[in-house]
FIBA-535124 format. One record per atom (N, C-alpha, C): x, y, z; residue in three letters. Coordinates in steps of 0.02 Angstrom, whole numbers, plus 50000, padded with zeros to 5 digits. Example, Ala and Ser with C-alpha at 12.3 -4.5 7.8 and 13.67 -1.06 7.14 Angstrom:
BEGIN
[[50660 49716 50390] Ala] [[50615 49775 50390] Ala] [[50660 49835 50390] Ala] [[50642 49888 50354] Ser] [[50684 49947 50357] Ser] [[50645 50002 50394] Ser] 
% end
This chain:
BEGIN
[[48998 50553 49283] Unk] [[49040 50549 49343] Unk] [[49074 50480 49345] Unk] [[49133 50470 49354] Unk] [[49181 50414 49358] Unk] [[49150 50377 49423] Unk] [[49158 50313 49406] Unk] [[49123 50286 49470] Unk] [[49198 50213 49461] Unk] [[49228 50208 49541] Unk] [[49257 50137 49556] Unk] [[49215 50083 49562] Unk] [[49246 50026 49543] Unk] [[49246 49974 49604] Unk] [[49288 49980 49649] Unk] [[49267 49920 49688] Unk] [[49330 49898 49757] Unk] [[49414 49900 49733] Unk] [[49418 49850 49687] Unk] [[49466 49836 49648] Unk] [[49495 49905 49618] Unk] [[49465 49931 49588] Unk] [[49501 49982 49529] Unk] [[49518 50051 49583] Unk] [[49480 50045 49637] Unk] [[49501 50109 49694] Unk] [[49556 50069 49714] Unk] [[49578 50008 49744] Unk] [[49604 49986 49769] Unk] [[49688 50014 49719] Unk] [[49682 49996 49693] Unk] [[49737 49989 49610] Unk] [[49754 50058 49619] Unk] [[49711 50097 49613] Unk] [[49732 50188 49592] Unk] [[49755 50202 49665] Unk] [[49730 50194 49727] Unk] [[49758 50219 49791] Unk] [[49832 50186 49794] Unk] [[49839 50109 49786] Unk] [[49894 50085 49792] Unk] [[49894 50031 49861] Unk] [[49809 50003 49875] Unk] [[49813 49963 49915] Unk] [[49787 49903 49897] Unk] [[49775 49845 49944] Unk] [[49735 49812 49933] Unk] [[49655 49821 49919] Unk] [[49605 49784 49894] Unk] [[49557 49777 49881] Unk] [[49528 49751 49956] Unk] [[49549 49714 50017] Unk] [[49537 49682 50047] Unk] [[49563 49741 50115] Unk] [[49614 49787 50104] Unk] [[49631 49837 50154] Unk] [[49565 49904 50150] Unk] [[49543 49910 50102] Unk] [[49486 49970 50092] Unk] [[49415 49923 50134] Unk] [[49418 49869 50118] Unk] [[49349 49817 50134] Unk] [[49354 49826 50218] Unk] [[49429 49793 50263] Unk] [[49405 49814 50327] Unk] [[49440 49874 50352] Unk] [[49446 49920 50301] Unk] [[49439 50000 50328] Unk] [[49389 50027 50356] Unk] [[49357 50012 50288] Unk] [[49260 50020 50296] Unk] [[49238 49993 50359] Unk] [[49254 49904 50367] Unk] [[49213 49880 50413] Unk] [[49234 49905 50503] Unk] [[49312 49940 50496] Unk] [[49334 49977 50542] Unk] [[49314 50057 50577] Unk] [[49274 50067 50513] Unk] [[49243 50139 50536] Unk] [[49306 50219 50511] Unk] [[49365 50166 50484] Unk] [[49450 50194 50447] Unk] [[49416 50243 50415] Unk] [[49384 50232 50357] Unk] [[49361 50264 50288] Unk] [[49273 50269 50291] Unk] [[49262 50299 50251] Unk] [[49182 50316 50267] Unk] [[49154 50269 50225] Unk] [[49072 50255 50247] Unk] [[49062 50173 50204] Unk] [[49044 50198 50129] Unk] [[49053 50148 50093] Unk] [[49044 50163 50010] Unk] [[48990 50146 49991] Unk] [[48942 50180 49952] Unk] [[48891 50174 49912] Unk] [[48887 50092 49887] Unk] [[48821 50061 49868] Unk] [[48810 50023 49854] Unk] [[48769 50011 49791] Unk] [[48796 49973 49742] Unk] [[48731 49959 49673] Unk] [[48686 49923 49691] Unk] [[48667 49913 49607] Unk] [[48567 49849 49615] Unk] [[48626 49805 49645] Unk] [[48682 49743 49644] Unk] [[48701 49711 49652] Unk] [[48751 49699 49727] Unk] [[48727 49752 49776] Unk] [[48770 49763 49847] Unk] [[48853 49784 49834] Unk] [[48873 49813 49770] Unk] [[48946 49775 49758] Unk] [[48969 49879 49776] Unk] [[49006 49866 49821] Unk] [[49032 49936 49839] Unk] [[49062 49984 49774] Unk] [[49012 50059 49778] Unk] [[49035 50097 49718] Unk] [[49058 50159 49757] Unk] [[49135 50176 49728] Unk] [[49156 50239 49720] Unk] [[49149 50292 49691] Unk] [[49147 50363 49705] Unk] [[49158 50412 49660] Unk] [[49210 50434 49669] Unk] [[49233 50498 49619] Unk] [[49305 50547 49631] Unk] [[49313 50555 49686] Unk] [[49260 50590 49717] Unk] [[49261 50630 49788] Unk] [[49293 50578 49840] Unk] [[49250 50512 49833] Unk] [[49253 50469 49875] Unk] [[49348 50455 49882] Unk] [[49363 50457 49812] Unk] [[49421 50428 49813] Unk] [[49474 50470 49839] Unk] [[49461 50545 49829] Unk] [[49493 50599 49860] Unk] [[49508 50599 49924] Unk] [[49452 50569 49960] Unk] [[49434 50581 50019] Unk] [[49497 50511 50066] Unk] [[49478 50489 50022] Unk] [[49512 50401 50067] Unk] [[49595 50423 50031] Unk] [[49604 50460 50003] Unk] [[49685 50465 49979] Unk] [[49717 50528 50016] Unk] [[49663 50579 50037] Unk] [[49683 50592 50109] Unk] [[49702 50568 50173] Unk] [[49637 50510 50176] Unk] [[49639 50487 50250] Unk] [[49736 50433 50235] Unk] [[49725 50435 50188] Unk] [[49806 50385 50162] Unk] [[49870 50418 50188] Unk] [[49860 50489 50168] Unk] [[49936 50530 50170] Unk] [[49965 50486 50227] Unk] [[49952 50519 50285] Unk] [[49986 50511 50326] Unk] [[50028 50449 50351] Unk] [[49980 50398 50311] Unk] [[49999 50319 50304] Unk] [[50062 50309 50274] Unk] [[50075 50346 50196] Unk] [[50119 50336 50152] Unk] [[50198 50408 50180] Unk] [[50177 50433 50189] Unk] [[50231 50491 50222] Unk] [[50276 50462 50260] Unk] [[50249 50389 50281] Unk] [[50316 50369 50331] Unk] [[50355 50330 50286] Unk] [[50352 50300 50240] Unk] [[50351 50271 50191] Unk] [[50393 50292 50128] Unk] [[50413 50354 50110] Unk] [[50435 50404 50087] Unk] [[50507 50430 50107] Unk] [[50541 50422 50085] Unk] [[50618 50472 50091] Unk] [[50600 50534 50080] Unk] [[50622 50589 50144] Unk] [[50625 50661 50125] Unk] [[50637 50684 50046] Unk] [[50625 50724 50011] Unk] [[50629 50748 49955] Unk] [[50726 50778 49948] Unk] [[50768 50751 49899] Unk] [[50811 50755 49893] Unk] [[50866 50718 49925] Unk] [[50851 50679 49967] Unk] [[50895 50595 50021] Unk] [[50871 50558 49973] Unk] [[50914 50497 49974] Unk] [[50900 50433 49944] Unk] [[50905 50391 50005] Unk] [[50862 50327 50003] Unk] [[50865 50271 50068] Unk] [[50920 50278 50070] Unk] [[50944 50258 50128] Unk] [[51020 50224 50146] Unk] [[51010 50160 50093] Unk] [[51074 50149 50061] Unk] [[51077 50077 50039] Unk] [[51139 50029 50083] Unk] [[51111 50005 50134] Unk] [[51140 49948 50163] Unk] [[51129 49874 50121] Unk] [[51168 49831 50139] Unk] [[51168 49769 50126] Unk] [[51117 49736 50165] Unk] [[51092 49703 50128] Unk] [[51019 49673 50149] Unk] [[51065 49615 50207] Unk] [[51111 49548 50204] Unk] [[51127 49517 50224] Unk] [[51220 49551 50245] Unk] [[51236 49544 50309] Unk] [[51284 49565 50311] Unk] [[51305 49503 50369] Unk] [[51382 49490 50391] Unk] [[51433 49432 50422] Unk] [[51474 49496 50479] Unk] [[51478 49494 50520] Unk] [[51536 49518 50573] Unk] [[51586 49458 50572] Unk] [[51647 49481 50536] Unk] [[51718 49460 50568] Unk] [[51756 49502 50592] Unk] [[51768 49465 50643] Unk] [[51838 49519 50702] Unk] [[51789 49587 50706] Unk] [[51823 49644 50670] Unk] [[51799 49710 50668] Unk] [[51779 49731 50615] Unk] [[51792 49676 50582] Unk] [[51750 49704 50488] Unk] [[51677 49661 50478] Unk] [[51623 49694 50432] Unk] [[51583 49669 50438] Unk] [[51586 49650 50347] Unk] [[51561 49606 50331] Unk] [[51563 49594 50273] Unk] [[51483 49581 50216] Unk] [[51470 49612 50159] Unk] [[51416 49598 50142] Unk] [[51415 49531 50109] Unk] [[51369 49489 50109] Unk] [[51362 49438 50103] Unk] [[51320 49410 50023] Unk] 
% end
């Protein structure tokens, strides 16, 4: 059975190592198994489970399927009635 660390769950979900740590300590995610060495261990399941509790996180995050972002100009100038990208 595949087993994480903090780190390598962190990497495959697409968060921090330090966002899963006070998930946990938030009661967010369910707490993670522990080795001889206290160092938090994952399984599949585990990881399934917390990439659920994610969806809804990343869905906002996401362009509908078939839209592209708007691409605006990051820095833009108003003159008169024209606005200009910068």
């Amino acid at each position: 059975m595949k087993k994480f660390r903090t780190s390598e769950l962190a990497r495959e979900l697409g968060v921090s190592a330090d966002w899963l740590r006070k998930a946990e300590r938030k009661g967010k995610i369910p707490m993670a198994r522990r080795d001889l060495n206290n160092w938090r261990i994952y399984t599949k399941q585990d990881a399934a489970r917390i990439g659920e509790l994610l969806l809804p996180r990343r869905v906002k995050d996401i362009a509908p399927l078939g839209l592209e972002r708007s691409r605006r100009p990051m820095f833009t100038k108003e003159i008169g009635d024209e606005v200009q990208q910068i």
